[in-house]
C-alpha positions as CSV (number, residue, x, y, z in Angstrom):
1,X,101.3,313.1,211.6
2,X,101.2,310.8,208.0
3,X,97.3,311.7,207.9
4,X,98.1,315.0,208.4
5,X,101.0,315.0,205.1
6,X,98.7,312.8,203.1
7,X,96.0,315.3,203.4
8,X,98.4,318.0,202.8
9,X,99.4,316.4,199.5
10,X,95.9,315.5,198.3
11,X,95.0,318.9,198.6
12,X,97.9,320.5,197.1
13,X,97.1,318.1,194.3
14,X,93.4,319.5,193.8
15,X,94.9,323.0,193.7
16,X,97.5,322.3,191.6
17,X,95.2,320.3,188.8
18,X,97.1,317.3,189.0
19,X,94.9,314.9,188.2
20,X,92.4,317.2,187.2
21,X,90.0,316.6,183.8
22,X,91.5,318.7,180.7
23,X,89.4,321.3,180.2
24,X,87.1,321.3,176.8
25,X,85.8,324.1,175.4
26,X,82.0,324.9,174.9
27,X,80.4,323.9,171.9
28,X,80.2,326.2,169.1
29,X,77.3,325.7,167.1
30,X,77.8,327.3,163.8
31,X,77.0,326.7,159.8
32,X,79.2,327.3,157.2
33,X,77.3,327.7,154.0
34,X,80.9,327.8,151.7
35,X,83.0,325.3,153.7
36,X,86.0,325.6,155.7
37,X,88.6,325.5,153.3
38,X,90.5,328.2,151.3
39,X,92.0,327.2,147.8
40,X,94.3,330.1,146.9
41,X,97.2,331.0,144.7
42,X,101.0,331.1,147.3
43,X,102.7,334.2,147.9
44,X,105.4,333.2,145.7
45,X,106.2,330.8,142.9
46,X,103.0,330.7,141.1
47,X,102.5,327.8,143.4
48,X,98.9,326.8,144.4
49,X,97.4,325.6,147.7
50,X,94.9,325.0,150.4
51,X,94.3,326.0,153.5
52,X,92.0,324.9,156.3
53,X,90.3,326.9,159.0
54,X,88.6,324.9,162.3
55,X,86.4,327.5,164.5
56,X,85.8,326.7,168.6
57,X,84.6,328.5,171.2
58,X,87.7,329.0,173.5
59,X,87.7,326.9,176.9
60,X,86.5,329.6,180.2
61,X,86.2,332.1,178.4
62,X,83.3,333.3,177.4
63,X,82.9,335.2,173.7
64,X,86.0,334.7,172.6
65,X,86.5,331.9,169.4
66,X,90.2,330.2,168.5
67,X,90.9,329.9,165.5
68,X,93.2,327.2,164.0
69,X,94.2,328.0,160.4
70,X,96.7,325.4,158.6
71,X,98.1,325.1,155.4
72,X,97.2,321.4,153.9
73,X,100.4,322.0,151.3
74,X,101.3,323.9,147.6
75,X,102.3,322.3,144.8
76,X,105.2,324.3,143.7
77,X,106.3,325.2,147.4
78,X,106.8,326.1,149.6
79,X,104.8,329.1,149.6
80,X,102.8,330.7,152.3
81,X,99.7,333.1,152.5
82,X,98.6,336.2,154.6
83,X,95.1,334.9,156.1
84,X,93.1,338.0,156.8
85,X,90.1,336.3,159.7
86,X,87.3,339.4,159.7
87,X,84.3,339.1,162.4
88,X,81.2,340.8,163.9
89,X,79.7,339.8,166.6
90,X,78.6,341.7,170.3
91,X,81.9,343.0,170.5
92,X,82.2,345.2,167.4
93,X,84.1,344.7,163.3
94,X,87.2,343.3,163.9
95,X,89.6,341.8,161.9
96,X,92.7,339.0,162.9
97,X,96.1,338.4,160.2
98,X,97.8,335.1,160.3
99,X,100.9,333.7,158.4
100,X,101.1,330.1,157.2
101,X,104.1,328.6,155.5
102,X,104.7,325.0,153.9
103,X,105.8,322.8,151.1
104,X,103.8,320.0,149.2
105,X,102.6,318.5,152.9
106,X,100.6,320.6,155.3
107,X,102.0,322.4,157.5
108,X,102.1,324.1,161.0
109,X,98.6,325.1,162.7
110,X,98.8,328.7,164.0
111,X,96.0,329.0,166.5
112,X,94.8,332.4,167.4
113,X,92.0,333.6,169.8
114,X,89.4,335.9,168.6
115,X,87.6,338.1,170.8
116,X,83.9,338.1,169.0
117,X,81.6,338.4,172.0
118,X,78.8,336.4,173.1
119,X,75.6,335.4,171.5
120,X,75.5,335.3,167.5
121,X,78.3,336.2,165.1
122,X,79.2,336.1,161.6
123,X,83.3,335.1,160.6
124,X,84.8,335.4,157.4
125,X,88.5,334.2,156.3
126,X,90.2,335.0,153.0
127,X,93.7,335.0,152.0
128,X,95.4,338.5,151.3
129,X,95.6,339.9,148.8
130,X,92.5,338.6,147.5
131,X,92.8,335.6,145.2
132,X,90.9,332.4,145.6
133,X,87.7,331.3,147.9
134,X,86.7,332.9,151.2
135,X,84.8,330.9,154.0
136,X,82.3,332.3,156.2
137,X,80.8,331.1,159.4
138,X,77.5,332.0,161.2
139,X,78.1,331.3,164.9
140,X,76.4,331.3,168.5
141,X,79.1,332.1,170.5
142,X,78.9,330.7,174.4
C-alpha cells in the first residue's frame, strides 16, 4: 500500500513539473550592426533617455521571438516613449507597439512575444514618433 502512494506521488510530481528543469529558450543567433539601445527624446518634458531592447527566441515555441524593451532612465523624468518593434520574417510585415515609463533610474521591462516565423528575419525598433536612433537585428529564428 505505501509503495503503491509513493509511486502515485512521484508520478504526480513528473506530471506536474515539480522538480522539473526551467525551461530555456533556443538560441537566437543574430547580429545587430547599430546596437541594441535607443537614445531618444521623452514624450514629455523635453526630458532625454535610453532605452534597451534584448531579442530571444521564445522557449517551445517555434518562430516566435520575445522581446524585452526597458527604459534605462530620463534625465528630466519621468517621461516615457511609444516603442514601435517592426519585423519580417516567414510569417509576413508586422509590426508590435510598446509603452515604457520611468524617472532618472530604469525602469519596468515590458516583455512581448513576436510572432516572426522560422528561419531568417530582419527586426527593427524605433521610438514613435520618430526622434532619436533605431536598432535593427538580423536573426535566425529556431
Amino acid at each position: 500500500m505505501a509503495a503503491g502512494v509513493a509511486m502515485a506521488v512521484g508520478t504526480g510530481a513528473l506530471v506536474s513539473g515539480i522538480g522539473a528543469a526551467p525551461v530555456r529558450a533556443d538560441p537566437l543567433p543574430q547580429f545587430t550592426p547599430l546596437g541594441t539601445t535607443l537614445f531618444t527624446f521623452g514624450d514629455a518634458n523635453f526630458c532625454t533617455g535610453a532605452i534597451g531592447v534584448r531579442l530571444e527566441a521564445t522557449p517551445r515555441r517555434p518562430g516566435e521571438v520575445r522581446a524585452h524593451v526597458t527604459p534605462l532612465g530620463y534625465q528630466r523624468g519621468p517621461c516615457g516613449n511609444h516603442v514601435i518593434l517592426g519585423w519580417v520574417g516567414s510569417a509576413g510585415a508586422r509590426t508590435q507597439q510598446v509603452y515604457v515609463h520611468t524617472g532618472a533610474a530604469p525602469g519596468a521591462t515590458v516583455t512581448v512575444d513576436l510572432w516572426v516565423g522560422m528561419g531568417p528575419a530582419k527586426l527593427m525598433a524605433e521610438t514613435w514618433p520618430i526622434q532619436g536612433t533605431f536598432a535593427e537585428w538580423y536573426l535566425w529564428v529556431p
